[in-house]
N, C-alpha and C positions, 0 to 999 in steps of 0.2 A: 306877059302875065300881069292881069289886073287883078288885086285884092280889095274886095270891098265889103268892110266890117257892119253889118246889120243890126243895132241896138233891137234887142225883142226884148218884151215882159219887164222885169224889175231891173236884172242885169245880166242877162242872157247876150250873146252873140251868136247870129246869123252870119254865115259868108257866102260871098258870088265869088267865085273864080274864073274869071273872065280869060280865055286865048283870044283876042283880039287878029291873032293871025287865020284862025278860024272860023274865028267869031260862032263861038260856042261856050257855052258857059255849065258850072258844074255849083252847087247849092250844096252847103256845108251845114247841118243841122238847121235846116228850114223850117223851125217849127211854129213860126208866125206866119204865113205863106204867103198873107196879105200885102204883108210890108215884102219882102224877098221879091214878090212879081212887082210890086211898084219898081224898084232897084232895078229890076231885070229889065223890064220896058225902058228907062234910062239909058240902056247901053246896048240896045237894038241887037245885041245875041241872043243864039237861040240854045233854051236849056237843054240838057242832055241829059245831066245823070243831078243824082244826090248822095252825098258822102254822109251816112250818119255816125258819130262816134260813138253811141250807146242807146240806149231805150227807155232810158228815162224821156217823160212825156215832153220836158220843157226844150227836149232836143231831138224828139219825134214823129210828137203827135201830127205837124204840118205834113208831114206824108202824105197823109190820107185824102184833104184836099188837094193838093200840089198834084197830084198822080192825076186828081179827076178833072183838073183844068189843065193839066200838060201828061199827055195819055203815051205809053211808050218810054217815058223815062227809065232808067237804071239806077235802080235805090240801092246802093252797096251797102254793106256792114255787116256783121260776123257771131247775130245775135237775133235767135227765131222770135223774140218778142220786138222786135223793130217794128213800125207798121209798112206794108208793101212791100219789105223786103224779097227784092227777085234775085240779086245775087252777093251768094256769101263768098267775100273775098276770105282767101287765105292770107296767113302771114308771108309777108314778104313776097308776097303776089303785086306785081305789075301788069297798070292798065294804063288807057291814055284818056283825057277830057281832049279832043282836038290834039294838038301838037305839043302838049304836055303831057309831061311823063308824071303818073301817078302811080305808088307803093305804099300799099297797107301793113301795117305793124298792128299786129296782137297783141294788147297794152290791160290784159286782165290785171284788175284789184281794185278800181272803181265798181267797175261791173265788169263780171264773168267773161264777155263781151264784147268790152272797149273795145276799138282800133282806131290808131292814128294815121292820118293821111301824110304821107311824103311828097310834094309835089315839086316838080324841077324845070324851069324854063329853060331850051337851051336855043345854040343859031344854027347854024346850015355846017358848022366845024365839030357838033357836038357836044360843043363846050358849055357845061351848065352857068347861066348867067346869074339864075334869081333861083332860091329854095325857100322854101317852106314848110311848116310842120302844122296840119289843124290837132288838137291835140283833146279835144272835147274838156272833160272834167280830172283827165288825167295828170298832166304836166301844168301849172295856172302862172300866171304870173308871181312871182316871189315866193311861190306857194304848189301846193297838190293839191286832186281830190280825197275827199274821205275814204279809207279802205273798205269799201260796203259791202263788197262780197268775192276781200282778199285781204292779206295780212300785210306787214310791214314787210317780208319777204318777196312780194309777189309785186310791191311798188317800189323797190330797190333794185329787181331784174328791170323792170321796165324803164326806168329812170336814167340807171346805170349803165345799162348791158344793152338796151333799143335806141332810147332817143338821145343818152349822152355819146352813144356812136357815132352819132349825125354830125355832118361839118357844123365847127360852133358858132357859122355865119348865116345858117338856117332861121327865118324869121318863124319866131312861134305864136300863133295866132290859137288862142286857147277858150272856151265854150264861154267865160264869165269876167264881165266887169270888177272883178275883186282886188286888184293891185294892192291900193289903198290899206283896206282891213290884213293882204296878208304881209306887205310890210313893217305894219305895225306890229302886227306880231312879230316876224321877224327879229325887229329892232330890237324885241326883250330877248331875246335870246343871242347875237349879234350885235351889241349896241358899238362896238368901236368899228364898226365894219363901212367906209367910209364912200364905197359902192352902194353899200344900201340907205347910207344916208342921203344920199343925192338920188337917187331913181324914190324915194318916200320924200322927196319934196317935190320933183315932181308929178309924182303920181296926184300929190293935195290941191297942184295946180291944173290940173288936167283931169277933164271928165273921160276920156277915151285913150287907155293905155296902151292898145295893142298897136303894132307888135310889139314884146323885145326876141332876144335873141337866144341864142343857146349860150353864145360866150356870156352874155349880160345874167342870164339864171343861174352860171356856175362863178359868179363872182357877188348874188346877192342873195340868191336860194336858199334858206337852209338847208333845205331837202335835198340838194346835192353839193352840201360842204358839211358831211356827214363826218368826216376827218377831220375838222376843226378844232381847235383845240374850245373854242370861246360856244360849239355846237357841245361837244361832248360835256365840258363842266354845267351849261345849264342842262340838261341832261341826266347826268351824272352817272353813264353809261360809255365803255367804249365799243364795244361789238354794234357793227353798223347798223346790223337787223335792229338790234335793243334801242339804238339811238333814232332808226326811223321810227318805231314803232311810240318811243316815247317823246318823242320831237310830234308828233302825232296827238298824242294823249297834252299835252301842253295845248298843241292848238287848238284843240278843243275846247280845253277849258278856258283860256282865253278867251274864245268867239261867246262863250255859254256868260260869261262873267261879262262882258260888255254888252250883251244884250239884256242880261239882267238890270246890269245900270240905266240902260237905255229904257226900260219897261217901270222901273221907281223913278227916274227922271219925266216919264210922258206920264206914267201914272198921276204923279203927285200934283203935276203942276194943274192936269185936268180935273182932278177931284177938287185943284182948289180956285178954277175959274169957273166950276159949275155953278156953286153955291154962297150966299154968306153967311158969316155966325156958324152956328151948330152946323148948319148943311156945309158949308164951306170944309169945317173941319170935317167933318165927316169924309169930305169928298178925298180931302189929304191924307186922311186913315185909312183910306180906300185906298186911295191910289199907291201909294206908302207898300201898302199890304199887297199888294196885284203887281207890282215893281219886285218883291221880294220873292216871291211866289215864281215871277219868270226868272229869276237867278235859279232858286231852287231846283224847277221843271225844266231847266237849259237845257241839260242834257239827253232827257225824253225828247225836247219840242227839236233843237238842232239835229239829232240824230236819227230823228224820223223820217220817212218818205211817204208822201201821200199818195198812192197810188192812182186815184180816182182823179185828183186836179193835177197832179204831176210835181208836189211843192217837193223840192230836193235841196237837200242840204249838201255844200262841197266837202 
């Protein structure tokens, strides 16, 4: 089994899932299709199916082309707004890409939706060699998706009770480039946590963090060391439901508060290379003002989804 991570859009991830014993390939949220068929011609298989983990556009929309330059494919996922969805997998339904074994997991709280793919290489004895988990917007590196249309409840079964049942040498390869920002986070809530301190240095050195692991999420995650004692006091909650849901409400604000800094930061400094004298100042008043403005509207602008261009917030 070959995995090959596809940078799309801002910080999206595309995946080929390559059986080389096959040589039959499977596309995991191809929603750039352009770049995905570039990657695919590289590795001289022929595609067969598409795994989508949810409906949101930025991990969608490629459907619609893909289908009509590779006609006969099998678009899975478990969610009637997908595009060309032909078959809805069940949970805990197994199929095969070629000579791999694939199991869908019902992973709703992202979206209604979600499902994450299990994929398992094995030899001629049985014996599963290589795993994996594509995991969309649900399970992220250091981090989860937003609850957008499910509670803290409903990503504490998934978390806990789906994908933390999974051997924890399962590689998780997850829909978004986000390491970085959810470590950081992380780290205020965790700071003596000395796993996360080394996987947030090198996420700073490294543009491309996928995979890690299921053992590596349950030693730097917040989200699943919900029992912690250093999780519960920033918190300041013990019942796990209360502490996802507010280990949640923190990230948020967090994400909402550095992008605000980030928006008085680019603000200011471009109001003040526009202009000089009065204009100058002016442009720093401005920008001052339009920086402060995105702190304030964080929580509108982060927590929205744009339907029509696909902008989703994790």
């Amino acid at each position: 089994m070959r995995i090959i991570p596809i940078p799309i859009f801002e910080h999206n991830y595309s995946y080929l899932i390559v059986d080389d014993k096959a040589n039959e390939a499977a596309a995991v949220d191809p929603a750039e299709p352009q770049k995905v068929l570039a990657v695919l011609a590289q590795t001289g298989a022929k595609l067969t199916s598409i795994l989508t983990t949810h409906h949101h556009q930025k991990h969608s929309v490629g459907n619609i082309e893909l289908v009509l330059t590779k006609p006969n494919l099998a678009v899975y996922g478990a969610d009637a707004r997908i595009p060309e969805l032909n078959y809805v997998c069940k949970h805990n339904e197994e199929f095969t890409v070629g000579t791999l074994k694939v199991r869908s997991f019902h992973t709703p709280s992202h979206t209604k939706g979600s499902v994450c793919y299990y994929v398992r290489d094995g030899n001629e004895m049985n014996e599963e060699l290589e795993k994996a988990v594509f995991t969309g917007d649900t399970l992220l590196t250091g981090g989860c998706g937003k609850f957008i249309e499910g509670d803290a409840k409903d990503m504490y079964n998934v978390l806990y009770n789906i994908l933390g049942q999974l051997p924890k040498d399962t590689k998780v390869y997850c829909g978004h480039e986000c390491a970085l920002n959810n470590l950081q986070f992380a780290n205020t809530v965790d700071p003596n946590n000395q796993y996360l301190r080394k996987q947030l240095a090198y996420s700073q050195m490294n543009q491309v963090t996928v995979p890690s692991t299921l053992e590596d999420e349950f030693k730097y995650n917040p989200y699943l060391r919900l029992s912690e004692t250093s999780i519960q006091q920033a918190t300041n909650v013990t019942d796990p439901y209360e502490v996802m849901h507010m280990l949640r409400v923190l990230n948020d604000n967090y994400n909402n508060q550095s992008n605000g800094i980030n928006g008085l930061s680019n603000g200011g400094m471009n109001g003040a290379n526009r202009g000089n004298g009065v204009n100058g100042m002016n442009g720093v008043s401005n920008g001052v003002t339009n920086g402060m403005n995105g702190v304030s509207n964080g929580v509108n602008g982060m927590n929205g989804m744009n339907g029509v261009n696909g902008i989703t917030v994790l």
